[in-house]
NUPAFI-867658 format. One line per field, with one value per residue (C-alpha): x, y, z; residue in three letters. Coordinates in nm, 3 decimals, always signed. Layout:
N
east = (X ...)
north = (Y ...)
up = (Z ...)
aa = (ALA ...)
This chain:
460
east = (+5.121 +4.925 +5.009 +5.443 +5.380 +5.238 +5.470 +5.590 +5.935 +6.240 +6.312 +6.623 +6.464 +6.174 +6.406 +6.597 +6.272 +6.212 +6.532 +6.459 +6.153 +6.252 +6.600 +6.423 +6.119 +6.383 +6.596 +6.220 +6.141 +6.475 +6.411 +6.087 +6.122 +6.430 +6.283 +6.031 +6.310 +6.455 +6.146 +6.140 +6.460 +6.656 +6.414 +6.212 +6.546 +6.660 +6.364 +6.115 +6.332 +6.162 +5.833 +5.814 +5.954 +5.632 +5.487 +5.834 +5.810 +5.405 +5.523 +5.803 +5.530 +5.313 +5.559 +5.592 +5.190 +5.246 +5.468 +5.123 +4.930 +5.125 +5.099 +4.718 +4.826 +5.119 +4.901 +4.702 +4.949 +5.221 +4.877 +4.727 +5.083 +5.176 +4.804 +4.942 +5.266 +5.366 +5.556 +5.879 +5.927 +5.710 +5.930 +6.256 +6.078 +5.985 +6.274 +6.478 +6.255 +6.269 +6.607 +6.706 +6.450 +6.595 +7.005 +6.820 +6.701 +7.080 +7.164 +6.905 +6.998 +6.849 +6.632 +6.930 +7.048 +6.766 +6.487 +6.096 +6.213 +6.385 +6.065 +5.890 +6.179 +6.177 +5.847 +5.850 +6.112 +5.892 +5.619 +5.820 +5.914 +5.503 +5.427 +5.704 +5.644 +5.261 +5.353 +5.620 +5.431 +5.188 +5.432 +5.690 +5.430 +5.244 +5.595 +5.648 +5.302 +5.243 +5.570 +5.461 +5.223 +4.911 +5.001 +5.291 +5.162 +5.145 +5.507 +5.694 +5.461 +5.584 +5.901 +5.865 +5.653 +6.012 +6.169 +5.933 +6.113 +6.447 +6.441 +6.320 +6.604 +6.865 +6.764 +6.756 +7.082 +7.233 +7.084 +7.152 +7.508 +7.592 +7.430 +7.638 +7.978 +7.880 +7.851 +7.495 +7.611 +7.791 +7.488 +7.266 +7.539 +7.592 +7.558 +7.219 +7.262 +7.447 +7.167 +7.020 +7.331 +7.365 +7.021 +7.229 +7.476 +7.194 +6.954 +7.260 +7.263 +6.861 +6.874 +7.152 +6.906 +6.574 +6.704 +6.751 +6.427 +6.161 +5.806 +5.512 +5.416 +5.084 +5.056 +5.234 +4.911 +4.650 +4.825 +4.784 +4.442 +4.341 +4.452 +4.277 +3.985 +4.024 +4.092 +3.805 +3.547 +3.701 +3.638 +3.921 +3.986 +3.870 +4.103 +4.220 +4.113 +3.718 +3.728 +3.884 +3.573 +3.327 +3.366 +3.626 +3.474 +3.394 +3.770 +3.913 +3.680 +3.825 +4.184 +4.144 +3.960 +4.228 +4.519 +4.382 +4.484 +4.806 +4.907 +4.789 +4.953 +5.290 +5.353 +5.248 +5.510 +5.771 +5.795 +5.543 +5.730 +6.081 +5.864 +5.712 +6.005 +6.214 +5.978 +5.702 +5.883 +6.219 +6.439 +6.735 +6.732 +6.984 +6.746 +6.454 +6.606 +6.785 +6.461 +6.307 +6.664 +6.598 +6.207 +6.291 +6.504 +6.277 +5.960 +6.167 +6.202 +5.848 +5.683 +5.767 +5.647 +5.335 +5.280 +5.339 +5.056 +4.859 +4.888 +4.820 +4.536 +4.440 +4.456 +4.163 +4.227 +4.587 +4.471 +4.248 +4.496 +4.699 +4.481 +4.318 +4.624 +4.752 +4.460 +4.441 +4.843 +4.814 +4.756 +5.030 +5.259 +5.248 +5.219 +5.545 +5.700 +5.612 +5.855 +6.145 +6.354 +6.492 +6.370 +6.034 +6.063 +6.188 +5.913 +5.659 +5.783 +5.861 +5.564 +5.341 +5.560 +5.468 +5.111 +5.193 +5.349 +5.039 +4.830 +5.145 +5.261 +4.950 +4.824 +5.018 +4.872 +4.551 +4.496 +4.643 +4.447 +4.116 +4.202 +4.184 +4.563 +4.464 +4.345 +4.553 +4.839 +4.564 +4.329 +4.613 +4.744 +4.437 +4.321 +4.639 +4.760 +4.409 +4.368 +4.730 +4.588 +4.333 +4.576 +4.934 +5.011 +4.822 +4.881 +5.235 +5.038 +4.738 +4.911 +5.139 +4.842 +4.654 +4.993 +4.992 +4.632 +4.562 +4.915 +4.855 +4.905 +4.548 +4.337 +4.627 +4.522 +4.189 +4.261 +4.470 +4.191 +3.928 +4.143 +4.137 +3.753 +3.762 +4.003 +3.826 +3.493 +3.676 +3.877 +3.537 +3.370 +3.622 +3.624 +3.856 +4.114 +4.366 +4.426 +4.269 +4.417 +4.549 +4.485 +4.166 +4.044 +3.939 +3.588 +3.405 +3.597 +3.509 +3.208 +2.929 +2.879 +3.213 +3.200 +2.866 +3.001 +3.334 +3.083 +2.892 +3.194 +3.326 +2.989 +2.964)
north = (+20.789 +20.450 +20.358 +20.394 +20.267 +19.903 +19.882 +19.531 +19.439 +19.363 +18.950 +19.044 +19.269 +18.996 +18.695 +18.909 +18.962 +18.595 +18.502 +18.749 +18.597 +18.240 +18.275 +18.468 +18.141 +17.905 +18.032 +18.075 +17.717 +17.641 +17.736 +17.601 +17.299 +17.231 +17.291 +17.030 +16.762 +16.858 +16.765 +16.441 +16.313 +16.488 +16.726 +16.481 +16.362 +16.726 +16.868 +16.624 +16.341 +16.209 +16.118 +15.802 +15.785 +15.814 +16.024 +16.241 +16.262 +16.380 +16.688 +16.775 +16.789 +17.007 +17.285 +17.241 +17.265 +17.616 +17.739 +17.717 +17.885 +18.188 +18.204 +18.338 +18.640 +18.709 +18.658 +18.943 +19.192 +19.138 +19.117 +19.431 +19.625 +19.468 +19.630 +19.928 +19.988 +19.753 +19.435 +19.476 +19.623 +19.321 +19.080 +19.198 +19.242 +18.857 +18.739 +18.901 +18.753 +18.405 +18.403 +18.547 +18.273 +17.997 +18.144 +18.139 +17.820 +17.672 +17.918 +17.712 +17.542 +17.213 +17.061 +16.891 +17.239 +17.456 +17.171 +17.306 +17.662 +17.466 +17.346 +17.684 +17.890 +17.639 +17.726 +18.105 +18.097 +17.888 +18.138 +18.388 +18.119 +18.080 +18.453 +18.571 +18.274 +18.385 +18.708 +18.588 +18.394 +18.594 +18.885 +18.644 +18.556 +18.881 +19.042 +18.787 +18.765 +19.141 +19.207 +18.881 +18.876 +18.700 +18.451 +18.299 +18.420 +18.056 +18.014 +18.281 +18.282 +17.903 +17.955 +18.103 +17.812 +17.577 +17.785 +17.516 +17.199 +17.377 +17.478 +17.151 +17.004 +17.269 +17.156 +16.754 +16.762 +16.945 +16.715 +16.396 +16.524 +16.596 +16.229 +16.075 +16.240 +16.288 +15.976 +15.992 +16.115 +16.388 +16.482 +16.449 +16.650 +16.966 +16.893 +16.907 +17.315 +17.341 +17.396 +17.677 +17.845 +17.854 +18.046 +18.370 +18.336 +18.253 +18.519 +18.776 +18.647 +18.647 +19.078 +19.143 +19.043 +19.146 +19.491 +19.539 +19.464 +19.743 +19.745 +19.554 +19.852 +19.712 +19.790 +20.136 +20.192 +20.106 +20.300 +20.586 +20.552 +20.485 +20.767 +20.958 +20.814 +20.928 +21.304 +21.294 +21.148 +21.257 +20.954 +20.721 +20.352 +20.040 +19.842 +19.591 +19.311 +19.459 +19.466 +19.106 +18.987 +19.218 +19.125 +18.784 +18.607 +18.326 +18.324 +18.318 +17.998 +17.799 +17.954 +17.755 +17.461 +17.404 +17.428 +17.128 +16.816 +17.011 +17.107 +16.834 +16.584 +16.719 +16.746 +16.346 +16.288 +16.478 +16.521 +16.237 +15.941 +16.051 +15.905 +15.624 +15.513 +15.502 +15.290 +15.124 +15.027 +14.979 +15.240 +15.402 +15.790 +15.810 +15.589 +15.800 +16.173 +16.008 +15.958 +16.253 +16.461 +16.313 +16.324 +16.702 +16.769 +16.570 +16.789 +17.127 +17.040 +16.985 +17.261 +17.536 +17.254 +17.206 +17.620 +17.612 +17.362 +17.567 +17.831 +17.633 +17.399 +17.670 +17.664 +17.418 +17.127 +17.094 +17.188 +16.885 +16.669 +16.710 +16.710 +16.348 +16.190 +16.285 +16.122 +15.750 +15.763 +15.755 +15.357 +15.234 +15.503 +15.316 +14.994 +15.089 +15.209 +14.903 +14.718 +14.877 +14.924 +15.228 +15.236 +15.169 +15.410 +15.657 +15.553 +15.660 +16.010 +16.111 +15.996 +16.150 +16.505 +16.523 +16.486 +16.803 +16.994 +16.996 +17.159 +17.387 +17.500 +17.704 +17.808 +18.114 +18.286 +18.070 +18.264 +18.624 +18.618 +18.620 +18.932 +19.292 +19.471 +19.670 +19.370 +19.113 +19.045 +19.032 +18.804 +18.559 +18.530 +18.505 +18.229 +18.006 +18.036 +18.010 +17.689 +17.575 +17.581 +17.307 +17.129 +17.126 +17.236 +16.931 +16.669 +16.536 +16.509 +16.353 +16.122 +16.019 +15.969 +15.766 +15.553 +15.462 +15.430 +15.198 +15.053 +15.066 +15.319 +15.246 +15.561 +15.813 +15.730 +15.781 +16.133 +16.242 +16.106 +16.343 +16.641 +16.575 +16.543 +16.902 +17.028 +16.909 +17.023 +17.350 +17.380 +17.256 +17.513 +17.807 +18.039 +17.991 +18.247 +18.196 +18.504 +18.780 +19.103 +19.168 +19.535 +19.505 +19.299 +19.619 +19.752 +19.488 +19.596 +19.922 +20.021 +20.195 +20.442 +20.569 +20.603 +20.764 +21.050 +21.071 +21.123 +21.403 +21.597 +21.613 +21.762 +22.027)
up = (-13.696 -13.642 -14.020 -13.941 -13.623 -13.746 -14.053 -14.079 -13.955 -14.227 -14.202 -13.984 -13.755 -13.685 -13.673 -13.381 -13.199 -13.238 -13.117 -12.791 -12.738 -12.764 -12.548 -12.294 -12.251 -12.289 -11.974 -11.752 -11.895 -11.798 -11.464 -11.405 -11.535 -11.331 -11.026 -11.147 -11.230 -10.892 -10.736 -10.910 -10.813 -10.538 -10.331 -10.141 -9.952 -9.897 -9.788 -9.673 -9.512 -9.233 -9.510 -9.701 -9.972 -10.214 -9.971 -9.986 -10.365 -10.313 -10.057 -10.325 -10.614 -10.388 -10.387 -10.736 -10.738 -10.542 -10.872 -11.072 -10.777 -10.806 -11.228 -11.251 -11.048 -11.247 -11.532 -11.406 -11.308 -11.586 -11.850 -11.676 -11.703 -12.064 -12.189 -12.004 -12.078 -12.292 -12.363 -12.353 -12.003 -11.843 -11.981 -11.868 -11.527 -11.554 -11.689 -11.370 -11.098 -11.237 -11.289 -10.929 -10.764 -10.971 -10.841 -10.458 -10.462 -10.572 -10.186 -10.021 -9.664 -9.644 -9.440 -9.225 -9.167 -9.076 -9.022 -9.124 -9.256 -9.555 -9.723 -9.619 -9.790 -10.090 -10.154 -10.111 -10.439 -10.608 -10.564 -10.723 -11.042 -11.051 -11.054 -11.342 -11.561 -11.556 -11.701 -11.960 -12.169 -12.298 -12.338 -12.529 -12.793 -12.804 -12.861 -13.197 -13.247 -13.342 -13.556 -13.760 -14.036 -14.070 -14.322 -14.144 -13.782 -13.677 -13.784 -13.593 -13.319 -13.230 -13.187 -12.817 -12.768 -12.859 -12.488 -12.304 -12.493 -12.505 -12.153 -12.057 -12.331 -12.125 -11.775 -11.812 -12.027 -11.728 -11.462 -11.675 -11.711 -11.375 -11.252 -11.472 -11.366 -10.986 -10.745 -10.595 -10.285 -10.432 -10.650 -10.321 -10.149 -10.348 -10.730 -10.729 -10.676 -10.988 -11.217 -11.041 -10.982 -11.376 -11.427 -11.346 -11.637 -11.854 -11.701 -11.802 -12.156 -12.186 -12.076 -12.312 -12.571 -12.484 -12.420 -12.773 -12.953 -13.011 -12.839 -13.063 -13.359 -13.328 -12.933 -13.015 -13.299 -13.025 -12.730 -12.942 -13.116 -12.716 -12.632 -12.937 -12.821 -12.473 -12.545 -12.770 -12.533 -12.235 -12.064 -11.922 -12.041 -11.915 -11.722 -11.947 -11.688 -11.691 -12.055 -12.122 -11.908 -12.035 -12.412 -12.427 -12.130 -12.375 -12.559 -12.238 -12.151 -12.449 -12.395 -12.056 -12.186 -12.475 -12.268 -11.995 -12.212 -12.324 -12.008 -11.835 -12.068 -12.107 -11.743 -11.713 -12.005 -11.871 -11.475 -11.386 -11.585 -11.334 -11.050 -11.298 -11.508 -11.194 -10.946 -11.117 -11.430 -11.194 -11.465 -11.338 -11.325 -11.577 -11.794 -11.754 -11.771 -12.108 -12.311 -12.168 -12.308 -12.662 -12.687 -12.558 -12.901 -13.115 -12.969 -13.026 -13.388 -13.457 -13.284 -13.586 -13.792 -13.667 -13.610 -14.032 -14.070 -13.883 -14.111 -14.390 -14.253 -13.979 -13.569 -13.505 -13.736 -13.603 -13.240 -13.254 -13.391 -13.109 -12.836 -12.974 -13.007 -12.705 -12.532 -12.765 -12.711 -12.350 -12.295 -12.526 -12.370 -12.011 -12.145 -12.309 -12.018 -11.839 -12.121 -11.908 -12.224 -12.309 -12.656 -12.585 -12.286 -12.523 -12.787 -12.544 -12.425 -12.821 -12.959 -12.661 -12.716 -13.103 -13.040 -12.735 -12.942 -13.211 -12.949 -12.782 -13.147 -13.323 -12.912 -12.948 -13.241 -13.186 -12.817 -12.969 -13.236 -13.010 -12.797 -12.908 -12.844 -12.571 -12.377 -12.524 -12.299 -11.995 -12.209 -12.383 -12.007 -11.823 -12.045 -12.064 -11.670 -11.462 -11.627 -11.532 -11.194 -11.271 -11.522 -11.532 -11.126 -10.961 -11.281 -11.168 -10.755 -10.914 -11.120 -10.851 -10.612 -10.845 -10.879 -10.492 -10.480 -10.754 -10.824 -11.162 -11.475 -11.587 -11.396 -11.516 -11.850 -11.809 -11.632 -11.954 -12.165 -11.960 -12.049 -12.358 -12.414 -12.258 -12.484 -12.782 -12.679 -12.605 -12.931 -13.127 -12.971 -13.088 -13.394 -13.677 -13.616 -13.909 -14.137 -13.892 -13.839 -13.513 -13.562 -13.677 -13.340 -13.175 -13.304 -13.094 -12.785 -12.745 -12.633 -12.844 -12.582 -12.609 -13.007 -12.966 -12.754 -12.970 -13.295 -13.032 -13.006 -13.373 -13.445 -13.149)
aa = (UNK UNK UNK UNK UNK UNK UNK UNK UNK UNK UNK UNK UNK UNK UNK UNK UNK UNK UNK UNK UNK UNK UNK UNK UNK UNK UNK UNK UNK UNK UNK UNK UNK UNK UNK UNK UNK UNK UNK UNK UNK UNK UNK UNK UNK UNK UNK UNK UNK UNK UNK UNK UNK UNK UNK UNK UNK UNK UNK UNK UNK UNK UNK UNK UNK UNK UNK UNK UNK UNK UNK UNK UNK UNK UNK UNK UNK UNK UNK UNK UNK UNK UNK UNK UNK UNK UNK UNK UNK UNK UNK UNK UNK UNK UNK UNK UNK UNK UNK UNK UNK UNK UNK UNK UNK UNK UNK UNK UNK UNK UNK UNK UNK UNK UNK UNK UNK UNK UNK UNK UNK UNK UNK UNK UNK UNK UNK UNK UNK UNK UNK UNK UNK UNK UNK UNK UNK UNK UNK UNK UNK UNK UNK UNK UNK UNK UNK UNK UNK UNK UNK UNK UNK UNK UNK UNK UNK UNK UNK UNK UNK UNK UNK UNK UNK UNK UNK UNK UNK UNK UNK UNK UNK UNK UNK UNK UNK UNK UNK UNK UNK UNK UNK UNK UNK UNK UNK UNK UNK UNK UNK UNK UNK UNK UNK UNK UNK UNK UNK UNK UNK UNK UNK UNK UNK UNK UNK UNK UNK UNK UNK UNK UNK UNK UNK UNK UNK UNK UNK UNK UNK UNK UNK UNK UNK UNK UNK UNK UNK UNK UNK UNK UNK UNK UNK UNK UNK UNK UNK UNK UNK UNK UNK UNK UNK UNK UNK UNK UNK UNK UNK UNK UNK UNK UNK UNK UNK UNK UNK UNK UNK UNK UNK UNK UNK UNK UNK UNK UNK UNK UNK UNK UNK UNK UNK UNK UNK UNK UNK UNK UNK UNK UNK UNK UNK UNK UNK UNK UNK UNK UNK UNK UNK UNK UNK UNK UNK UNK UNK UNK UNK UNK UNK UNK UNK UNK UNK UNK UNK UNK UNK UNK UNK UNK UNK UNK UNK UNK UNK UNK UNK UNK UNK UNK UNK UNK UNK UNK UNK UNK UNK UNK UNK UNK UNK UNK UNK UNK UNK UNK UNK UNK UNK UNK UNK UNK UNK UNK UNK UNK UNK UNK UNK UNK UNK UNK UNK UNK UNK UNK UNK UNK UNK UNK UNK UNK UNK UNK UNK UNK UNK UNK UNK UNK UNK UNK UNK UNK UNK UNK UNK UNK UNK UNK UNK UNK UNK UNK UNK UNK UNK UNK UNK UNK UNK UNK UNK UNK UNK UNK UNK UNK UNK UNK UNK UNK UNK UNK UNK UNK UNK UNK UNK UNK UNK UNK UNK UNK UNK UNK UNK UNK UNK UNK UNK UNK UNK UNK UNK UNK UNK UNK UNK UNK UNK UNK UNK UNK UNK UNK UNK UNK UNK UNK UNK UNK UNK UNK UNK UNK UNK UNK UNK UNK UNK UNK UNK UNK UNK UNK)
């Protein structure tokens, strides 16, 4: 039964499952990195209008801080039922309450029409955005993950990781459409709700899709040797939560120590340099959502290619390039910036996404491959959302901060620089994990005294 249930896909059944995976994180990136555009350029007049300007755009970036809040305990809950139940289910569930936040925010009153409830409402939905996106990522590249093989593992599993560029792509093509049709005051007005009001076409779209893929085989193999073990020893499982800390408390340590310069970077790069580009370096909007549009496409097409090299060259070596590069690019990226050209604006944001996408590409195989099945979705998502608390929800407020502060570019630098000496320490720190057997990651796991009173019974 375990053996049919972990035969490998065909090529066509996997590149569907890929396609589910990747449509589904586009539309949530799509979502959530809307709201974080939003915040950027039009919420801080809606919402917080009686605040200085700066000071506007720093209560608009703490609701978009709340979004991350929320993403630890929907790593939890979504990781705890995707152990449980499986994958599939948990990321239709996500996929509906991110979409149906993202359609309520484009209902929202303002804060002209209701006063204080509008910011309070605002960041209720964004809750809800925080909580599903911290259980669809780990599902997404579980899902891929465990109908790939090992050899090209790094491959397939990258190509959910492309739904944050594409999503990002899909939501600044839409906003730098609709400011270049719509006067400002019509934008301001109601063109601005646009956007979210889409996320229920493409939420529609998404279920059609993910309805029709099969559950992981290797997550149907360990349901049921779990529950072979259970019968046998007559003992109930662990909770995948208690058995993530018990045995991968240290894999869940570097899962959150490699994500802080990737997370923290990419949010600089790509919601920070709205509020840059358009008042330190004097850019319009169009300007800056322009070279962030391009740099988007450009950073889509190189993630499979750098999730390739990692199966070739393995997870750490092209982990490390990234997360290095990333943190020697950050100096000439401002300095470009302060050019105020568009090339060397979009220079900056290209370059800076390429060296991203070296650590985002191989981070989905590289954090399944450390977890045992029956523990993985908790572990994967535990690891990669508690540190987005610490790293990508405050980076766009810190950054921002720092900017008033010290009127000057040079202390966000160094902050993206600091990640990245934690990432590499982290990443140096890891295990090679290029090659393994996701179905084999389960002996150290389970605990001996459960084996020893399975062995007690056979012989009875």
């Amino acid at each position: 039964m375990a053996a049919s249930a972990s035969a490998p896909p065909t090529a066509r059944s996997l590149k569907r499952i890929v396609a589910a995976s990747l449509i589904g994180t586009t539309i949530e990136w799509y979502d959530f990195f809307l709201y974080g555009s939003a915040a950027a350029l039009v919420f801080p007049k809606l919402f917080f209008p009686e605040s200085d300007p700066l000071v506007g755009t720093l209560l608009s970036f703490l609701t978009y801080a709340v979004g991350f809040a929320a993403r630890p305990l929907g790593a939890l809950v979504f990781g705890h039922y995707g152990d449980r139940l499986g994958r599939k289910k948990l990321l239709v569930l996500s996929l509906l309450l991110m979409g149906g936040a993202t359609f309520a925010i484009g209902l929202l009153p303002t804060h002209a029409t209701v006063g204080a409830a509008a910011p309070v409402l605002l960041t209720v939905l964004r809750l809800v955005q925080g909580f599903a996106l911290g259980g669809e990522w780990g599902g997404a590249v579980l899902l891929v993950s465990e109908h790939g093989d090992a050899k090209r593992r790094g491959f397939w599993a990258s190509w959910p990781q492309t739904g944050a560029p594409a999503g990002q792509l899909l939501a600044t093509g839409v906003l730098s459409a609709l400011t270049a049709l719509l006067s400002d005051s019509a934008f301001g007005s109601w063109g601005w709700r646009i956007p979210f009001l889409l996320s229920g076409v493409l939420v529609i779209v998404g279920l059609w899709i993910r309805l029709s893929v099969d559950e992981s085989p290797v997550f149907k193999a360990a349901l049921a040797q779990a529950e072979a073990r259970k019968g046998a020893a007559a003992t109930a499982e662990k909770m995948p939560l208690v058995a993530v800390l018990r045995h991968h408390w240290r894999d869940v340590l570097i899962a959150m120590g490699a994500r802080m310069a990737e997370n923290i970077s990419y949010y600089v790069i790509t919601a920070f340099i709205l509020v840059y580009a358009t008042t330190a370096a004097e850019l319009s909007k169009q300007t800056a959502l322009n070279a962030v549009l391009i740099a988007s496409a450009i950073h889509f097409a190189v993630i499979p290619v750098w999730g390739a090299l990692s199966d070739r060259f393995g997870r750490k070596p092209i982990y490390l390039i990234g997360a290095v590069g990333v943190g020697l690019w950050m100096f000439p990226f401002f300095a470009l910036i302060d050019s105020r050209s568009f090339g060397s604006l979009l220079l900056a944001v290209t370059v800076g996404l390429v060296f991203h996408g070296a650590m985002y590409a191989p981070q989905a195989a590289f954090f399944s491959e450390m977890f045992a099945t029956r523990m993985r979705y908790s572990g994967a998502s535990i690891g990669a959302q508690f540190s987005s608390v610490a790293a990508g929800a405050p980076a766009p407020l810190i950054a921002t901060a720092l900017l008033e502060n010290y009127h000057s570019s040079t202390m966000i630098s160094l902050y993206v620089i600091a990640a990245a000496l934690v990432t590499v320490l982290a990443v140096v720190c890891a295990k090679e994990t290029r090659l393994r057997d996701l179905e084999n990651i389960e002996a150290a796991p389970e605990p001996d005294t459960s084996a020893a009173v399975a062995a007690d019974a056979r012989t009875a």
